[in-house]
C-alpha positions as CSV (number, residue, x, y, z in Angstrom):
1,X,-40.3,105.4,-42.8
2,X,-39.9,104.2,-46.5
3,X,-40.7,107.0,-49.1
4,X,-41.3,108.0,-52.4
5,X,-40.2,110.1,-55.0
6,X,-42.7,113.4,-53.9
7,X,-40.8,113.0,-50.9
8,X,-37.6,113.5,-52.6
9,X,-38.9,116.6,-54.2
10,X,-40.1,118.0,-50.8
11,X,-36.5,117.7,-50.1
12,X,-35.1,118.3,-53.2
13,X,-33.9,122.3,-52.5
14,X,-31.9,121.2,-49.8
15,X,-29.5,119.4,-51.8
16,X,-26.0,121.3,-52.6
17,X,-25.0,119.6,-55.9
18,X,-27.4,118.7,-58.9
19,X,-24.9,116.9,-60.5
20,X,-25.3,112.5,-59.6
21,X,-29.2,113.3,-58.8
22,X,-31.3,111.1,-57.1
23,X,-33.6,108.9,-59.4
24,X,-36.5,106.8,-57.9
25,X,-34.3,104.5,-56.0
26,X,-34.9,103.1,-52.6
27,X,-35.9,106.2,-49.9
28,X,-36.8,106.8,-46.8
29,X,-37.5,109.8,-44.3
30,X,-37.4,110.6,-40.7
31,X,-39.6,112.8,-38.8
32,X,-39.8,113.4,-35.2
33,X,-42.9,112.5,-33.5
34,X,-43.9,113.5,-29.2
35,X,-42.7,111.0,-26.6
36,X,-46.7,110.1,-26.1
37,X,-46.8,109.5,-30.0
38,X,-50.0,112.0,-30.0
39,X,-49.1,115.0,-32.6
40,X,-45.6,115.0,-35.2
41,X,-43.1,117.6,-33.9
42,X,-41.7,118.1,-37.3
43,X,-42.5,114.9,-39.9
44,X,-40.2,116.3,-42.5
45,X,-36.9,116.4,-40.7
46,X,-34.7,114.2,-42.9
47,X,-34.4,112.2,-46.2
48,X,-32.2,109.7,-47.7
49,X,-32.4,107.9,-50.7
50,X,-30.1,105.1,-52.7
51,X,-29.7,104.5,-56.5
52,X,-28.1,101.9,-59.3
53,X,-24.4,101.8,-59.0
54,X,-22.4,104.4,-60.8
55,X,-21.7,103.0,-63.9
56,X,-17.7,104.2,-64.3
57,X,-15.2,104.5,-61.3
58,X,-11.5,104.8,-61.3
59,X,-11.4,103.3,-57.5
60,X,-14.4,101.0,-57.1
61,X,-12.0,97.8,-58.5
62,X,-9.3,98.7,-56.3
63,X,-11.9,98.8,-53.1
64,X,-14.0,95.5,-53.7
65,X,-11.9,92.7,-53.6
66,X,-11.5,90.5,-56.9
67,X,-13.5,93.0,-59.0
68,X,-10.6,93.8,-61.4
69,X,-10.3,90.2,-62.0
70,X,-14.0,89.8,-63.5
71,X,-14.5,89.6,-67.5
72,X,-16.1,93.3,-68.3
73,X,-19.7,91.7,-68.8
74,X,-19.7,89.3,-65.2
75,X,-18.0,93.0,-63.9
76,X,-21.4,95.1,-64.6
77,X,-23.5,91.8,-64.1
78,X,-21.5,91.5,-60.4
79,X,-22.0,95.4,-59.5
80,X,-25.7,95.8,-60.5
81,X,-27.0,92.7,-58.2
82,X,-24.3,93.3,-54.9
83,X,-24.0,97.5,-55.0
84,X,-25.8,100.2,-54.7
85,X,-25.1,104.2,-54.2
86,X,-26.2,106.1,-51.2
87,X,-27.2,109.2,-53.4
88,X,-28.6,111.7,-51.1
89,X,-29.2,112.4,-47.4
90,X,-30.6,115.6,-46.4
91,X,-31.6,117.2,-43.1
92,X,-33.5,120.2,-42.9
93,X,-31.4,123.4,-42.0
94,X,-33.1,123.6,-38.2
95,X,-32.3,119.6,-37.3
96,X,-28.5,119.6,-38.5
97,X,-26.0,119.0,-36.1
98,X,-28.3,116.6,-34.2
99,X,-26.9,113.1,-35.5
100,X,-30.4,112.6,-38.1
101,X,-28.1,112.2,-41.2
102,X,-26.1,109.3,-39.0
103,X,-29.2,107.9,-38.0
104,X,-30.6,108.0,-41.3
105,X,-27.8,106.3,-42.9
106,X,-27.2,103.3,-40.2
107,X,-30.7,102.6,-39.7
108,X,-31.2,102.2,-43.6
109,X,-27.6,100.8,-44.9
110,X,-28.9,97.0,-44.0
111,X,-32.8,97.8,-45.5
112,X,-31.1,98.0,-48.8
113,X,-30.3,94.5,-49.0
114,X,-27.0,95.1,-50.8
115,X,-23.4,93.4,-50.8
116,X,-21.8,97.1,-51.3
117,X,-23.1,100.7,-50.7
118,X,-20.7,103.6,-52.4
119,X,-21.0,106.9,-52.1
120,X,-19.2,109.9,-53.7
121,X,-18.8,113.3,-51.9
122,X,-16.7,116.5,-51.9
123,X,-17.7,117.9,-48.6
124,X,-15.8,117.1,-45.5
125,X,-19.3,117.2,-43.6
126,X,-20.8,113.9,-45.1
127,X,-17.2,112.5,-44.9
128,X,-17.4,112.5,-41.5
129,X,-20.8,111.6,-41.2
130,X,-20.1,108.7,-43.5
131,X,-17.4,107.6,-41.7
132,X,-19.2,107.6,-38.1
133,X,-21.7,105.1,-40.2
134,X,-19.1,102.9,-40.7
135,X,-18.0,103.8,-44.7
136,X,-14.0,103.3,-45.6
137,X,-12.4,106.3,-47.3
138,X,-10.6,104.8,-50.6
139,X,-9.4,108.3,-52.4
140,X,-10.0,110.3,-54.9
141,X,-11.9,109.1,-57.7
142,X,-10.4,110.1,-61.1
143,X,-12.2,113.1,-63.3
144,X,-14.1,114.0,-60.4
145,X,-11.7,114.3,-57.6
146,X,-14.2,113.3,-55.0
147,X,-13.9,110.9,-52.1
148,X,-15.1,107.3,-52.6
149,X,-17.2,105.7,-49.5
150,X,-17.5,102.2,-49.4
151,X,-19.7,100.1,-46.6
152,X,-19.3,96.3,-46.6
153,X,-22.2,94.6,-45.6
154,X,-20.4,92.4,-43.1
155,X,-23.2,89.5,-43.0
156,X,-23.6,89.5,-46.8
157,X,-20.2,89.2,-47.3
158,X,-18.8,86.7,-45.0
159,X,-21.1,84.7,-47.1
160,X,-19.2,84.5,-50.2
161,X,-15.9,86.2,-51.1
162,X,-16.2,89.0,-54.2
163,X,-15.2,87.0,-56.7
164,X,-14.6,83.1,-57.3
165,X,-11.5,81.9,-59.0
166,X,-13.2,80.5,-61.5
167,X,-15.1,83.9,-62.4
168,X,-18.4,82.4,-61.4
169,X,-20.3,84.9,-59.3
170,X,-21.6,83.8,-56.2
171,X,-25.2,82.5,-55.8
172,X,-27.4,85.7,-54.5
């Protein structure tokens, strides 16, 4: 269910890096609720929420096809309207290991209405999880020697290649 930014702080403590923090983008939560929809079993189970793009990456040109090619200004105009960065997905310490952070991040990826979702990481357990929700491993990025996800909105992006030749973005 969508959610807000008290909901990020509810969830806040479980999160293993402050660095890259979560700020008021789009969220949501899951909680789990009895098959007869009468009482919540636990309504705080997980949380995931999105930001703006990072502004700098080593890798991001190299991933989305024709960026490099852009002017600098149609480069920044072009990544704030078609990308977006998955910035946190937490799952309370007694639901892990249950798919929830999969769930969270499929059910949501298309709810963000974005060309491009990218996500950084240095643990090998949202690697994996990112990968099982359909993000491509492009390397290390450069100062942070992290992993760099990206998930291609299939739909959006049969629409309209990256980039025209001409350097005129495509009509959103």
């Amino acid at each position: 269910m969508p959610a807000c930014w008290d909901d990020y702080q509810r969830f806040k403590p479980l999160c293993c890096v402050d660095s890259m923090p979560f700020s008021r983008g789009k969220c949501w939560t899951i909680g789990l609720q009895a098959e007869d929809e009468s009482y919540w079993i636990d309504p705080d189970v997980g949380f995931i929420g999105y930001n703006w793009p990072y502004r700098y990456n080593s890798i991001r040109t190299r991933a989305i096809p024709g960026l490099e090619e852009l002017p600098e200004r149609s480069k920044y105009t072009y990544i704030n309207r078609n990308i977006v960065a998955l910035a946190r997905v937490m799952v309370r310490p007694d639901w892990r290991g249950r798919g929830y952070a999969s769930w969270l991040i499929k059910n949501t990826v298309e709810l963000v209405g974005a060309k491009y979702i990218e996500c950084l990481t240095f643990t090998e357990t949202i690697a994996s999880i990112l990968i099982k929700s359909g993000f491509v491993n492009h390397g290390k990025t450069g100062g942070l020697e992290c992993d760099y996800f990206l998930w291609t909105n299939t739909r959006q992006a049969d629409k309209s290649s990256a980039v025209k030749h001409d350097h005129v973005l495509p009509a959103i």
